[in-house]
N, C-alpha and C positions, 0 to 999 in steps of 0.2 A: 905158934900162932895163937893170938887170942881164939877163945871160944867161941865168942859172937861173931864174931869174922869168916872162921871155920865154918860154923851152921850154916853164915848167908850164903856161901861157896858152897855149901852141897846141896843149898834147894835151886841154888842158879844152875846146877850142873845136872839136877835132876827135871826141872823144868825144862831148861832146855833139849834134853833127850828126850822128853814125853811132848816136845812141839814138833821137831824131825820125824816123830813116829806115829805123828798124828796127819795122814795123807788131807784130811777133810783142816786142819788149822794150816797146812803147808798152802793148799790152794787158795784161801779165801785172803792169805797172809802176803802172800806171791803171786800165783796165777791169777786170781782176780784183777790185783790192781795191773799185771800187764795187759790184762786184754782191754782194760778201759783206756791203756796207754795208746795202744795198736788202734783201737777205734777211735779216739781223738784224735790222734798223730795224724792217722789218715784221713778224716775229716777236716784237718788245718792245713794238711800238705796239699790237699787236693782245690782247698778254695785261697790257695796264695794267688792265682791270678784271676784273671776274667775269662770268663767263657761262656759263651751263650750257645746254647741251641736253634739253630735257626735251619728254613728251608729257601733253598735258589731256586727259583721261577723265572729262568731265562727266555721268556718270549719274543728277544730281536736274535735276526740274523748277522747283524753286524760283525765287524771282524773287533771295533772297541771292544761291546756287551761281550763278547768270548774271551779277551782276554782280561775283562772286569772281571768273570764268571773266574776263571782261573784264580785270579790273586786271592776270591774272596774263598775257594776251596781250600787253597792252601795256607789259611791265615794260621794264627798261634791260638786267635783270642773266640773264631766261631768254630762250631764242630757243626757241619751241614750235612743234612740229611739228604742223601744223593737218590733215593726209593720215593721222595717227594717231587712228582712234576707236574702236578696241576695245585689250582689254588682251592679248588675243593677236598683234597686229599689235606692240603696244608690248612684249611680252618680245622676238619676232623681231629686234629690231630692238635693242634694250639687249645679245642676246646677241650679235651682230656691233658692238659697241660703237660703234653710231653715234647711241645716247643715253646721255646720262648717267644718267636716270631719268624715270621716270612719275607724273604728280600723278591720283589717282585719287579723285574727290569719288564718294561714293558715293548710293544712291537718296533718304535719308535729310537730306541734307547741307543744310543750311539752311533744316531745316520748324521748323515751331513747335509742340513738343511742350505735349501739353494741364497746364493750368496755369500755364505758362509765358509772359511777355510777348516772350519776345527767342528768334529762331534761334538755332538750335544745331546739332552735327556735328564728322563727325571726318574729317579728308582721308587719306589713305593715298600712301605713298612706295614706290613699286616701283624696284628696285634689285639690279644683280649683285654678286657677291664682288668683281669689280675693280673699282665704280666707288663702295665704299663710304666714302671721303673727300667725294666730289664728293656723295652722298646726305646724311649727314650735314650738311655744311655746306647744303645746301637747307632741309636739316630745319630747321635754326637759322633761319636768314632766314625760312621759312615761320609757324614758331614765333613769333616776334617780332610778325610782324604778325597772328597772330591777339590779343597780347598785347593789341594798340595796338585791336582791334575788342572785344574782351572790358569792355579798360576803357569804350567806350561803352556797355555795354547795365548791368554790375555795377560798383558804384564797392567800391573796398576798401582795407587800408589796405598799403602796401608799407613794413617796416620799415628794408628793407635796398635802397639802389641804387645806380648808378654813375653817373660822367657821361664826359664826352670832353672832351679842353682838348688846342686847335691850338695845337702851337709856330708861333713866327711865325721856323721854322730851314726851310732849304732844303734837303733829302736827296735821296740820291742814286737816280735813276730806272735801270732795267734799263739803259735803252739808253746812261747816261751810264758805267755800267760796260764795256759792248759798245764805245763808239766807241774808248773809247780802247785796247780791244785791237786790235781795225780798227785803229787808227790802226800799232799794234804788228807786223800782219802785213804789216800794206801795207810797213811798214822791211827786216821782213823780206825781203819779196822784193827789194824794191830794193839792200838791200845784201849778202844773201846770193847769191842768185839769180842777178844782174845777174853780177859778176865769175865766179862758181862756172861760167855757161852761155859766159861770152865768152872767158878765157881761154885754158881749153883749144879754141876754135876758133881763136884767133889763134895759139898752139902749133903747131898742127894746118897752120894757113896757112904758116907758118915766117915771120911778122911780127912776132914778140918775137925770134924768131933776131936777124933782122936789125937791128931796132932796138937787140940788145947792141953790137952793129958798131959802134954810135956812140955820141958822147960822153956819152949818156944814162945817167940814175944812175937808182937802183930806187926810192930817195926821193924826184926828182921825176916820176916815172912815178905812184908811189902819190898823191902830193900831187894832183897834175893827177887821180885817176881819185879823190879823197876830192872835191873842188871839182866835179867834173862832177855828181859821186851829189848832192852837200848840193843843187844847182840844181835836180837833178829831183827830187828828194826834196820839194822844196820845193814845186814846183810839184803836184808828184801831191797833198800833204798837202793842199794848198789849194785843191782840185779835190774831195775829199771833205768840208773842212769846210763847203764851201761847199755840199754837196748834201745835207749831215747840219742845217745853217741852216734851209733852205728846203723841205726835204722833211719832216726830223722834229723841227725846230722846237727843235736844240739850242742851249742856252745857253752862251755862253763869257763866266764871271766873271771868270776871269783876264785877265793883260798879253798884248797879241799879243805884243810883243817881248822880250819874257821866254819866252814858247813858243817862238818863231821859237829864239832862240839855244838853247834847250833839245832841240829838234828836231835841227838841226846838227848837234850838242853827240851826240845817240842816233846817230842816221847813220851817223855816221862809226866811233863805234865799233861797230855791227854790220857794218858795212862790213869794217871789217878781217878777220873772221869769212871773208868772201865772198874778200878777198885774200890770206888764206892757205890756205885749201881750193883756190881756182882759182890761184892761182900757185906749189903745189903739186904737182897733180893735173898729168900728163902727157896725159890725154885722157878724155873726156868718162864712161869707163866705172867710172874709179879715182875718180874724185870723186860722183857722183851717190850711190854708199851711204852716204858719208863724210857729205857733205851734208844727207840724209834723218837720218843719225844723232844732228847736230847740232841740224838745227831742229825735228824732230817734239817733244820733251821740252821745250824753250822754246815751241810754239804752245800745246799743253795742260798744263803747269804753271804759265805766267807770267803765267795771267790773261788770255788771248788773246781765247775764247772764252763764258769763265764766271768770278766771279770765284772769287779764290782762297781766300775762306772759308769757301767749301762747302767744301773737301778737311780732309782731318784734318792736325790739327793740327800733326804729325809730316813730312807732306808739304809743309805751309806753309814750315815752317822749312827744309827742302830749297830748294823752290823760290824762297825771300828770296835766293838766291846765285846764280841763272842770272841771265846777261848781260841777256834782256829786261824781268825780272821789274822792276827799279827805272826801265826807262825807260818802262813803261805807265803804274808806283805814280806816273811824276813828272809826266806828260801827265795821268791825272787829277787829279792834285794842282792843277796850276794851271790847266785848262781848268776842271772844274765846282767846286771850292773856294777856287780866286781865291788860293791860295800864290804866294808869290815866290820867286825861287830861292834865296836866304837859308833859307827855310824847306826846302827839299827838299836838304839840304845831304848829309843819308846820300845818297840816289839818286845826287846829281852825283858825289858821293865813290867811290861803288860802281862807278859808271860810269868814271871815270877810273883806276879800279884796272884793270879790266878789259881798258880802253883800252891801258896800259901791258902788260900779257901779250899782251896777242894781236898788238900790232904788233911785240913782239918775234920772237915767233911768225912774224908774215908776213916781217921780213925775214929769217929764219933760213929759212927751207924756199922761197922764192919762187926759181924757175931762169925762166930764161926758152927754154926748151925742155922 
């Protein structure tokens, strides 16, 4: 076996061993990024439908209002507060916004006024100045289905109406946005983080001193520590897909191994990021602002945590040029819309641009002291 080949295989094999044995790089490498997965997951799985907080203030006797009261306990869409029975209890409680609103069926509400064959009544929506989207939209839903009880009792004629027509298209869910920033910060650390925290300890140790002693070159020092990162990278990635599968029931239409190489492919060049900040940085104090500088404006413009069409549109165009913004666009692309890398050819372009500056970058500023 060549030499050089040889050497890169024994710092990958030794690297490797000193990250498994490293309990504090295992959790920030792994544990970290699943607990941000678990706290996302269940903040997207929990706001997939609607649901309002509200209280029922049933003050008719009627036999209607009771079995109105009924349907609106057991809806999908309100979770009613059954410890609320007066309307002074339920403003107390809307002004500490821990209701959304108040359904208020009044004395009235479902009798049968004389001459009349069919109940009748008007419910009341109680509601603060902050929760007047969430009122409104009750209003609506409430509204509807008196439509749908109006037409049983009055038939009439509707000139004008709409209807609904399902695409048989597959869009994309909160959390399929979310994973793949997760998937983005999880790189983050691992190829920022990793080299940015160990370098300067090994500096510090005077074990980069020593290993300039010998016949070792700075390119396969880098190669051996890009080969070590792509391994656990690999493995962390598939430690979270696998609990983003089975916990929140994600789909991957795409090629595993079109992702696999596309993953690598991101790694490595965020990585480089991490080997020129920590092969840089002298000791732990010069590099930690450096670092925060770096990645804070890539977690929140790249689409990390939200995506990036909420932002104006002015900040979009910005943020199409940072380093991680094409490697999230390209992990969604082919995890929930099933592209192949043909298709994602800007992103890989983008990324290979980038690839190219920074490792210039890393071997121009990289001392090993």
């Amino acid at each position: 076996m060549n030499k050089s080949i040889y050497t890169v295989l024994t710092f990958v094999r030794i690297n490797t061993k000193r990250f498994f044995r490293d309990k504090l790089a295992l959790f920030f490498s792994i544990g970290f990024p699943l607990i941000f997965l678990f706290v996302f997951g269940s903040l997207n799985s929990s706001t997939s439908s609607v649901s309002f907080n509200v209280a029922l203030i049933n003050q008719s006797k009627s036999s209607f209002s009771t079995e109105f009261a009924k349907n609106i306990n057991s809806s999908s869409f309100m979770k009613v507060n059954k410890n609320i029975t007066t309307i002074d209890a339920a403003k107390d409680k809307m002004t500490r916004s821990e209701l959304d609103a108040a359904i208020v069926l009044p004395a009235s509400f479902g009798n049968v006024v004389a001459d009349d064959t069919f109940p009748s009544g008007q419910a009341e929506i109680m509601y603060t100045q902050n929760n007047q989207q969430s009122a409104q939209a009750l209003s609506g839903i409430i509204d509807a289905q008196f439509k749908a009880i109006n037409a049983k009792f009055v038939k009439n004629v509707t000139p004008f109406t709409v209807k609904t027509n399902q695409l048989n298209e597959r869009s994309l869910s909160a959390f399929d946005y979310t994973f793949a920033g997760l998937l983005g910060f999880a790189i983050i650390g691992m190829g920022i983080f990793g080299p940015v925290n160990v370098f300067p300890e090994l500096k510090k140790m005077g074990i980069l001193r020593r290993l300039s002693t010998t016949p070792l070159r700075v390119w396969q020092y880098f190669l051996s520590t890009m080969v070590g990162q792509a391994i656990i990278g690999l493995i962390s990635l598939a430690i979270m897909f696998a609990v983003a599968i089975s916990v929140f029931h994600l789909k991957v239409v795409g090629n595993w191994v079109e992702l696999s190489v596309f993953l690598v492919f991101s790694i490595t060049m965020i990585l480089g990021i991490g080997l020129s900040l920590g092969g840089w940085a002298k000791n732990e104090r010069q590099v930690a602002p450096l670092a925060n500088i770096v990645v804070f404006p890539m977690m929140f413009l790249s689409g990390t945590f939200f995506p990036r069409f909420l932002m104006p549109e002015w900040l979009q165009n910005v943020s199409n040029f940072l380093p991680l913004t094409p490697v999230i666009d390209g992990i969604r692309l082919i995890v929930t819309e099933g592209k192949h890398l043909i298709d994602i050819l800007p992103q890989i372009g983008l990324i290979g641009l980038w690839m190219v500056v920074i490792y210039l970058i890393a071997f121009k500023v990289f001392r090993w002291e």
